[in-house]
C-alpha positions as a Markdown table, in Angstrom:
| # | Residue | x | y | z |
|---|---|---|---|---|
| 1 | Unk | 38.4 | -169.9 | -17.4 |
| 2 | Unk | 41.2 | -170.3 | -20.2 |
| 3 | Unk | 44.4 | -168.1 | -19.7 |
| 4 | Unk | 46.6 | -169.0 | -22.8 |
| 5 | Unk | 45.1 | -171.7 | -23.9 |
| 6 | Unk | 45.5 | -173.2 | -20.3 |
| 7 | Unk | 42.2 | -174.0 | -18.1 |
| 8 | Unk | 41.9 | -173.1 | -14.5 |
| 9 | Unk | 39.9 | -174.3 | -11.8 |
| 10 | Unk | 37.5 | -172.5 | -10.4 |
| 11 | Unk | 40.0 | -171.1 | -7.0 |
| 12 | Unk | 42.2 | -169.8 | -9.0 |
| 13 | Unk | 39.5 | -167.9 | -11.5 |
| 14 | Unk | 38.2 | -166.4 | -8.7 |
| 15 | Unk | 41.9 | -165.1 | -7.4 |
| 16 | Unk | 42.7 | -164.4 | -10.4 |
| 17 | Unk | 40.3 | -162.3 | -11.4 |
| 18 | Unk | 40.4 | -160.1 | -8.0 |
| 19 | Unk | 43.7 | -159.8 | -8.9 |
| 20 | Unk | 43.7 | -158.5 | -11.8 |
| 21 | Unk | 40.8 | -156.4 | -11.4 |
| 22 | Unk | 42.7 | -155.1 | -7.9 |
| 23 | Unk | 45.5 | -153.9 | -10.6 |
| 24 | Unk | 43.6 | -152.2 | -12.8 |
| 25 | Unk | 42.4 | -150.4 | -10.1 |
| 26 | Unk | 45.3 | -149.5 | -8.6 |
| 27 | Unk | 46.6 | -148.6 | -12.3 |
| 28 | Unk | 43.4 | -146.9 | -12.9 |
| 29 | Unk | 43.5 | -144.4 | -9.6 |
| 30 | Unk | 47.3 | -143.9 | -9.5 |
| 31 | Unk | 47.3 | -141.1 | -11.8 |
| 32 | Unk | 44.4 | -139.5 | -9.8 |
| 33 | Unk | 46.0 | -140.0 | -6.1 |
| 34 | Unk | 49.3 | -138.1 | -7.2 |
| 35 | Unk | 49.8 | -134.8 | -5.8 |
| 36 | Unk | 51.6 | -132.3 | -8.3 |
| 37 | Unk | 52.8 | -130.7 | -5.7 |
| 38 | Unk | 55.3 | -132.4 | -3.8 |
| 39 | Unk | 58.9 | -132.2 | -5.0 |
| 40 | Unk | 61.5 | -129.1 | -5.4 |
| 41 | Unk | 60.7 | -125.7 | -7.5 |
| 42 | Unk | 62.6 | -123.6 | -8.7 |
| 43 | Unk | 62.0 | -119.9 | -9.0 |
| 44 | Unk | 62.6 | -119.3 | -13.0 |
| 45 | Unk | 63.4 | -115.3 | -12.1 |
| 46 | Unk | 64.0 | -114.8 | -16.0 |
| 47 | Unk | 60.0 | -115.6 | -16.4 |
| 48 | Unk | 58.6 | -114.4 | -13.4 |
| 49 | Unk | 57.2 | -110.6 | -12.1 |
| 50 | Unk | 57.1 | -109.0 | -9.2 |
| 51 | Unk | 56.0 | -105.5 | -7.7 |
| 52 | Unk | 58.7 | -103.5 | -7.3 |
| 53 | Unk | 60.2 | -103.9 | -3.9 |
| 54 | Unk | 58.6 | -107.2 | -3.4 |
| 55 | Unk | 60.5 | -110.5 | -1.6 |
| 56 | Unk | 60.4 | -113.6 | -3.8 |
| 57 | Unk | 60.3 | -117.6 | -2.4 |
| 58 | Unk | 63.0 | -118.8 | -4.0 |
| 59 | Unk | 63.2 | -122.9 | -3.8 |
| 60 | Unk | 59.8 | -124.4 | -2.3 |
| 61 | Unk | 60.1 | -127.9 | -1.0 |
| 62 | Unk | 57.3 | -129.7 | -0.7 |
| 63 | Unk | 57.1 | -133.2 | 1.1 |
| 64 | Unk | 54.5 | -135.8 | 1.4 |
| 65 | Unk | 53.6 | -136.5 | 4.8 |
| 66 | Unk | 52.5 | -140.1 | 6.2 |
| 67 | Unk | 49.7 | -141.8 | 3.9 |
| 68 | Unk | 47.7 | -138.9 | 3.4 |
| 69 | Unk | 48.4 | -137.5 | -0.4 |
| 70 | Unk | 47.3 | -133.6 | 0.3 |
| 71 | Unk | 49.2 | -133.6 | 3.8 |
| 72 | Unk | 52.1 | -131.8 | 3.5 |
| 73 | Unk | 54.8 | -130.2 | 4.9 |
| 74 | Unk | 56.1 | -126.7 | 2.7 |
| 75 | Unk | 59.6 | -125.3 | 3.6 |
| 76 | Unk | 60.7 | -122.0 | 1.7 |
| 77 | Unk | 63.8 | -119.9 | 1.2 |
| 78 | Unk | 63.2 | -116.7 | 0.7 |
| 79 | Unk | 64.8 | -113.3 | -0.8 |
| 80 | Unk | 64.0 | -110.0 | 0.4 |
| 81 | Unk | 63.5 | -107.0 | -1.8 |
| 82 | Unk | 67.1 | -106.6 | -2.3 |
| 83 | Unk | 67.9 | -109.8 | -3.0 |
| 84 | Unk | 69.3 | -110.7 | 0.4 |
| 85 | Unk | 68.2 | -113.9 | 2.1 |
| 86 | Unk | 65.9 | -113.3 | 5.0 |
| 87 | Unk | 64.1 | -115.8 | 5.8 |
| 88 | Unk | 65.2 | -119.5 | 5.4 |
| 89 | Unk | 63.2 | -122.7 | 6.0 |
| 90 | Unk | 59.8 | -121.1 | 6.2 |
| 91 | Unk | 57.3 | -124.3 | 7.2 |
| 92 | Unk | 53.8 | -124.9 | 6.6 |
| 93 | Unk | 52.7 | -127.9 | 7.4 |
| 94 | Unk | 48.7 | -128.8 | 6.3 |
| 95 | Unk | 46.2 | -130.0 | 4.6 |
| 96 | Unk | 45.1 | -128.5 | 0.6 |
| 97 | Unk | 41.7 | -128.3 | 2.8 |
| 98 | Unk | 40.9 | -124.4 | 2.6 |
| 99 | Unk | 41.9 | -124.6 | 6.8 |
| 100 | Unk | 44.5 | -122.3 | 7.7 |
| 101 | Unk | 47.7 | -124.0 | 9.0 |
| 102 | Unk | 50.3 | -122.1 | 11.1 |
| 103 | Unk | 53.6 | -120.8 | 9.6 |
| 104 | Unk | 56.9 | -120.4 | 11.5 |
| 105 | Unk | 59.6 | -118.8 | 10.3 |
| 106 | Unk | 58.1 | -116.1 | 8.3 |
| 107 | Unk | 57.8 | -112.5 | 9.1 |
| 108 | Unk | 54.9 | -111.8 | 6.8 |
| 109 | Unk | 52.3 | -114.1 | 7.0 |
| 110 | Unk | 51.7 | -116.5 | 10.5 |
| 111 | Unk | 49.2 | -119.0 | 8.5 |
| 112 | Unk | 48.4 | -120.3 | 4.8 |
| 113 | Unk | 45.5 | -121.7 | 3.9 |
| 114 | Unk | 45.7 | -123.9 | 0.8 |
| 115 | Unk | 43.2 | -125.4 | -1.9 |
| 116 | Unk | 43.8 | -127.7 | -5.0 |
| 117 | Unk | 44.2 | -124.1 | -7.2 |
| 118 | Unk | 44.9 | -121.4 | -4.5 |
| 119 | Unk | 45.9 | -120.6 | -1.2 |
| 120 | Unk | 45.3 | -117.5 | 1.0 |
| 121 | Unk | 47.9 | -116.3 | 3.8 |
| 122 | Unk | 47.2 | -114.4 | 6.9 |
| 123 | Unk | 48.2 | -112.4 | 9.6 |
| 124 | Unk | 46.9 | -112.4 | 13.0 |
| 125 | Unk | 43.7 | -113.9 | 11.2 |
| 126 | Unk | 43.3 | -110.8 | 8.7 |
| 127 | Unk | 44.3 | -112.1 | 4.9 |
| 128 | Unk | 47.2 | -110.7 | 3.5 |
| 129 | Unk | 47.5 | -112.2 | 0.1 |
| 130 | Unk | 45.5 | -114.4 | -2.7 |
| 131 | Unk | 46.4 | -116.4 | -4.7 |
| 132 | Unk | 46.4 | -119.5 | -7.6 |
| 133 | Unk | 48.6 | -122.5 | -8.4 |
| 134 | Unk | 48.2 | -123.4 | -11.6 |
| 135 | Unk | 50.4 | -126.8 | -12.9 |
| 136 | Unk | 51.5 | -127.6 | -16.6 |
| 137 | Unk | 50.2 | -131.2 | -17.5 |
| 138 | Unk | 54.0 | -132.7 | -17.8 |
| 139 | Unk | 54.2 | -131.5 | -13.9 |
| 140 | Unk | 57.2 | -129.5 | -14.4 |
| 141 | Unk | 56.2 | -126.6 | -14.2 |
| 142 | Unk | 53.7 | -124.5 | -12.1 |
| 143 | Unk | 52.8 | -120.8 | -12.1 |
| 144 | Unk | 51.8 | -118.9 | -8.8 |
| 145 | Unk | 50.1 | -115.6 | -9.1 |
| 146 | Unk | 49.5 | -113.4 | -5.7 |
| 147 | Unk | 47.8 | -110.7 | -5.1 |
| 148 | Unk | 48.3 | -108.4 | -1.6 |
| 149 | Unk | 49.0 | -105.7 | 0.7 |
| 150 | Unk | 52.6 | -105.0 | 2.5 |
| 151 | Unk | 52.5 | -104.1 | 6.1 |
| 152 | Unk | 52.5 | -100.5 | 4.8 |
| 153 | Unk | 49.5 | -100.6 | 2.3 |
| 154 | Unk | 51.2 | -100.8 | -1.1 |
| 155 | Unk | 49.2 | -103.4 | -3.5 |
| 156 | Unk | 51.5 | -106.3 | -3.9 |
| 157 | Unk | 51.1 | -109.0 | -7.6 |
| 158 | Unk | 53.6 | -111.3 | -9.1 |
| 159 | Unk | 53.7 | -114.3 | -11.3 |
| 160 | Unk | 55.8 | -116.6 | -10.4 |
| 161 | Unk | 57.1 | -119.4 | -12.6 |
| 162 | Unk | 58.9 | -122.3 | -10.9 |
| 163 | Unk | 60.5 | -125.1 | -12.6 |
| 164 | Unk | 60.3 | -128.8 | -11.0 |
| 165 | Unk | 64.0 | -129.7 | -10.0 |
């Protein structure tokens, strides 16, 4: 093998080829591993809608967890209808696997069950809201849309548009 104008013997083709085929693939599949989800958002209020009298999440934080890309751990501040905080530090902590994973902290909903595009969340195993999570190619931005029913009936939508901090 001849390497700028240099020839090698035939231990160090061999290595060097599984190197540098062992960095193309690890150039090749980085791209593909990353999960667009972990980091801070944002709630963008000024772009975002919400049925009247609705709560809104406003700062998600999601964190990697151990090796495994889609394992996660989700913490939320949240706002209530007025505006008021009411629930702080909302956790999730699961798999984008379609399995719901328990919540604590969280009045509304006591387990999420997240996809690549959507989640669902629950209550007492009946599903309260749908929904998707769609991201922009440059990863800083991502749009939520939901679709439910409060405690008390009334159909629930927003879009919600959160900016990558």
């Amino acid at each position: 093998m001849i390497i700028g104008g240099l020839s090698l013997p035939t231990e160090m083709k061999t290595r060097t080829l599984i190197i540098a085929v062992a960095l193309c693939v690890t150039a090749a599949t980085s791209g593909f591993c990353a999960n667009p989800q972990i980091g801070t958002w944002k709630l963008n209020e000024a772009k975002s809608t919400f049925t009247p009298g609705m709560g809104k999440n406003t700062t998600v934080v999601f964190s990697r967890l151990g090796g495994d890309r889609w394992q996660v751990a989700t913490t939320i501040d949240r706002v209530n209808k007025n505006g008021k905080r009411t629930q702080t530090h909302t956790i999730w902590i699961g798999k984008r696997d379609g399995k719901p994973y328990p919540v604590t902290g969280s009045q509304t909903y006591d387990a999420i069950a997240y996809t690549e595009h959507g989640f669902t969340a629950m209550k007492k195993g009946k599903v309260i809201m749908t929904g998707t999570i769609t991201y922009a190619e440059d990863g800083k931005s991502r749009v939520v849309t939901a679709n439910g029913t409060s405690a008390g009936g009334k159909r629930l939508e927003s879009t919600a548009k959160y900016d990558k901090q």
